[in-house]
C-alpha positions in Angstrom: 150.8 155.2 183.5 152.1 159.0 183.2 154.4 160.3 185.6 152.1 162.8 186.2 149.2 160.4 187.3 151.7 158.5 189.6 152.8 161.4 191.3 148.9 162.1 191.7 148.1 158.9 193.2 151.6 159.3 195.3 150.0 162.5 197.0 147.0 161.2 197.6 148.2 158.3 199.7 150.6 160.6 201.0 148.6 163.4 202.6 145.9 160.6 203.5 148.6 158.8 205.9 149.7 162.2 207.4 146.0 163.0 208.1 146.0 158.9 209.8 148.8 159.4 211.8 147.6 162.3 213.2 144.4 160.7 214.0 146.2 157.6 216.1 146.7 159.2 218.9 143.6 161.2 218.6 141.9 157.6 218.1 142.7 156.3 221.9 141.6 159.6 223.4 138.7 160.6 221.6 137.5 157.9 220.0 138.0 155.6 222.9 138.4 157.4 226.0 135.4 160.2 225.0 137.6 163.0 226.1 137.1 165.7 224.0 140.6 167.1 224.0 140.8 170.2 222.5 144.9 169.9 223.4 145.6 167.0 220.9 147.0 169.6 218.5 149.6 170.7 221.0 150.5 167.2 221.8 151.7 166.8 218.0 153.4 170.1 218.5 155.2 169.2 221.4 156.6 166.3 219.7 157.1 168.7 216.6 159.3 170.8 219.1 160.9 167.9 220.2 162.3 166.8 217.4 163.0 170.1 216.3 165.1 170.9 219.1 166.8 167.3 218.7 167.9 168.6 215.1 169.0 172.1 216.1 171.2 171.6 218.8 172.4 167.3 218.8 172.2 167.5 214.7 170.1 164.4 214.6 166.3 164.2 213.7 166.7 160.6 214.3 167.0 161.2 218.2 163.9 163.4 218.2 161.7 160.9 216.4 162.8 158.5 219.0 162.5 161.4 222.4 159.0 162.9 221.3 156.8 159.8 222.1 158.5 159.4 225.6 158.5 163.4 226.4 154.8 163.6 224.9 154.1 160.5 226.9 155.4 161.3 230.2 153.6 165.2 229.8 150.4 163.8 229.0 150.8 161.5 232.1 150.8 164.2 234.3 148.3 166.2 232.4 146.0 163.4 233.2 146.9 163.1 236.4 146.7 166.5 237.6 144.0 167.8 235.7 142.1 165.7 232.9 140.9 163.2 235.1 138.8 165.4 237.2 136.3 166.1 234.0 136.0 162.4 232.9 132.1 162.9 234.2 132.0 166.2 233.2 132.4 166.6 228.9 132.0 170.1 228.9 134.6 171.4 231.4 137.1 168.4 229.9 136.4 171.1 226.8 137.5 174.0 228.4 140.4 172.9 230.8 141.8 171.2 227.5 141.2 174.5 225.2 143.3 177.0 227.9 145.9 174.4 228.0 146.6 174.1 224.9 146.1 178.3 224.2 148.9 178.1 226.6 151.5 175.7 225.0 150.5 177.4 221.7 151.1 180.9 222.9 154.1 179.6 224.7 155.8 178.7 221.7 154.7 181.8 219.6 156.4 183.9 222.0 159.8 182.0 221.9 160.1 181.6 218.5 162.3 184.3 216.8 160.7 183.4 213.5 157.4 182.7 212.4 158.0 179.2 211.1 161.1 177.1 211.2 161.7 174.5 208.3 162.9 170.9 209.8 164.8 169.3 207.4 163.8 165.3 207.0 167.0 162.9 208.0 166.0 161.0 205.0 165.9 163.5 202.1 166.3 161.2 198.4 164.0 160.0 196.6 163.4 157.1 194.0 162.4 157.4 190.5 159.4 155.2 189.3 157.7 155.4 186.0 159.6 158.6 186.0 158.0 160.3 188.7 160.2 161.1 191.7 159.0 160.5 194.7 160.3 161.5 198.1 161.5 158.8 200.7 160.8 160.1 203.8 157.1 160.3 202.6 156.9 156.9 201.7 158.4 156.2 205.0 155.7 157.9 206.8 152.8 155.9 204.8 154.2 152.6 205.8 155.4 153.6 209.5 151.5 154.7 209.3 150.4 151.4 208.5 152.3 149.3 210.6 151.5 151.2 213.5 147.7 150.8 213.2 147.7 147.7 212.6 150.2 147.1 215.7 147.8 149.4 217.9 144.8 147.6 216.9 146.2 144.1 217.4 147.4 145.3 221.0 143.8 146.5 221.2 141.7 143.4 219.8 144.5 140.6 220.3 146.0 140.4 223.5 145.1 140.4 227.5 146.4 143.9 227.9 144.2 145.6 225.4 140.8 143.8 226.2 141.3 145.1 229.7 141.9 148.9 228.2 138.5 147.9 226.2 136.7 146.4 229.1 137.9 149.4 231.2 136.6 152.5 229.2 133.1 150.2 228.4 133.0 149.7 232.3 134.7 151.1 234.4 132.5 150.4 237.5 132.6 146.7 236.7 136.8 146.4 236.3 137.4 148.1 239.7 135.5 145.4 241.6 137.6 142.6 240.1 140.8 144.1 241.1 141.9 146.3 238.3 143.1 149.8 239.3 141.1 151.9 236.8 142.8 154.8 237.6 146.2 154.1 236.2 144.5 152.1 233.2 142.8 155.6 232.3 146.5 157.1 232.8 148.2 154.7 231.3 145.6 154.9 227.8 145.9 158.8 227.8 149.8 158.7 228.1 149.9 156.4 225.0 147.3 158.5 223.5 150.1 161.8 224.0 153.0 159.5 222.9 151.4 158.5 219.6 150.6 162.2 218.9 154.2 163.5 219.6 155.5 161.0 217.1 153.1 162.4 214.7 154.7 165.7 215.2 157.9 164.2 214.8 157.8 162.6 211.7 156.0 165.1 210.2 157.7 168.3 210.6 159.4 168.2 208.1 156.7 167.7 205.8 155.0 171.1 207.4 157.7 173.0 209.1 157.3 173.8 212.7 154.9 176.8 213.4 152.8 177.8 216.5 149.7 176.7 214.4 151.0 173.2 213.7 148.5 171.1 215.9 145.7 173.6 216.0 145.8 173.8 212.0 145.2 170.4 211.8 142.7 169.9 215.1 139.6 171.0 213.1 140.2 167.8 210.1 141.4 165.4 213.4 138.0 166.1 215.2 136.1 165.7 212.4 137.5 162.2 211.5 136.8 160.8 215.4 133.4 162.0 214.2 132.8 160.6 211.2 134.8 157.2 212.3 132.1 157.4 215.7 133.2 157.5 219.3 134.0 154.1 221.5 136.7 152.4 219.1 139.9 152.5 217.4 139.1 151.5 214.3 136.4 154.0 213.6 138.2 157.1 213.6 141.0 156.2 211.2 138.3 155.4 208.6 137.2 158.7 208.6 140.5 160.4 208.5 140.9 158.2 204.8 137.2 159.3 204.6 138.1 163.1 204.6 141.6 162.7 203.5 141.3 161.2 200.5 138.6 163.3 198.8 140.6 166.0 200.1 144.0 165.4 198.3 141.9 164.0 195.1 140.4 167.9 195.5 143.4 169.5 195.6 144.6 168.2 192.3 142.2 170.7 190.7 141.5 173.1 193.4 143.2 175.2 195.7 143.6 173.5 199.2 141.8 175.7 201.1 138.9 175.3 198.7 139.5 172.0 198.9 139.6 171.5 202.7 135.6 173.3 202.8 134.6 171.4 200.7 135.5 168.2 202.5 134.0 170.2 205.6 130.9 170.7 203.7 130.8 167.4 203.0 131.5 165.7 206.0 129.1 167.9 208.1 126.3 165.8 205.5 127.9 162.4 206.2 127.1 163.6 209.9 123.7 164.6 209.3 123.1 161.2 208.4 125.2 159.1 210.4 125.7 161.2 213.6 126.7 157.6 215.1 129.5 156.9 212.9 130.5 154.4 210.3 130.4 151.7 212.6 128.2 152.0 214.5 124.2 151.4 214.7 122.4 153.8 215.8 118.6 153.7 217.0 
């Protein structure tokens, strides 16, 4: 195999595990929870920030990576607890309250920042030759950190006592509170982890994008439209339909600009919809 088509297949699975790892965290709130949280991008940027600020000032991305899931974490705790868990019956102002908080945190940042973007170097910054096609190691590390982790999330989820009661919770809430369960830190509880995931997003990939106001918000559009595609009510669902989107979309960009590339897969998803406005998964009537 050419080095060429190596490094063509490397990008591929590359930009398709970014696009997955976004969707994680995105997965548990959206896809699970059904709140439509037009914030998620702001969670990745906080963690984005986070490790950012880790690199600038303690000279170690390392400490970031580790600091943005618990800062994200705890933040979205108290987002949930002051504000999102008031619009869990009501979709439509969960939309709104979510959009002005994260114009906010997006604004916030725009006006701090001296420059428009900041690059982020990555702690890890070799990369190994094979079949003569050199391929960066902090990508490869992000493609298998990707991996493990949904498979880790979805065998807390499917596996063990703890996740059937997250499950059993969102499917029915009504019915866990009369045996005992307090439903109202088990919604906490799944949003925090649903923020923690997406500040380790940011974290890890930084470096790949740079940090930017836009960060999150750039990607929100390609995030929502995977929970989408993947259907809402599981895990598993929306992380098919980020490889769904994600791989066409880096095959595209081979030949094509990105930005072409990206409508396209827009275009083309919006169809998949039109047919399937249930989901992969899922049956619909």
């Amino acid at each position: 195999m050419s080095p060429t088509a190596i490094r063509g297949i490397f990008d591929v699975l590359s930009l398709s595990s970014v696009l997955i790892l976004l969707v994680i965290g995105m997965a548990i709130i959206v896809g699970m929870m059904k709140v439509f949280n037009m914030c998620q991008g702001e969670l990745v940027l906080l963690g984005a920030v986070t490790a950012f600020l880790c690199g600038k000032y303690l000279g170690n991305l390392w400490i970031g990576i580790f600091l943005a899931p618990i800062v994200v974490g705890l933040f979205g705790l108290l987002l949930e607890r002051t504000i999102i868990h008031r619009f869990y019956v009501n979709p439509q102002g969960a939309l709104l309250a979510t959009f002005a908080i994260g114009l906010v945190m997006r604004e916030s940042l725009r006006t701090r920042m001296s420059t428009q973007s900041s690059p982020v170097d990555a702690p890890i910054q070799s990369s190994i030759n094979i079949g003569g096609a050199s391929l960066p190691i902090w990508r490869i590390i992000i493609m298998v950190v990707t991996l493990l982790l949904a498979l880790a999330i979805g065998f807390v989820l499917l596996k063990t006592n703890l996740g059937m009661k997250v499950r059993a919770t969102l499917d029915n809430p009504d019915l866990i509170s009369v045996s005992g369960i307090s439903t109202k830190w088990m919604y906490a509880g799944t949003y925090a982890v649903g923020s923690a995931l997406s500040g380790f997003a940011g974290a890890m990939i930084v470096p790949l994008q740079t940090l930017y106001p836009n960060l999150g918000y750039d990607n929100l559009i390609l995030m929502f439209i995977a929970v989408m595609i993947g259907g809402l009510g599981q895990f598993s669902g929306p992380l098919a339909g980020a490889a769904l989107i994600a791989v066409p979309g880096a095959i595209l960009g081979q030949f094509i600009s990105p930005v072409t590339g990206q409508i396209l897969v827009v275009f083309l998803a919006i169809i998949f919809m039109r047919f399937r406005p249930v989901g992969i998964f899922q049956r619909g009537r």
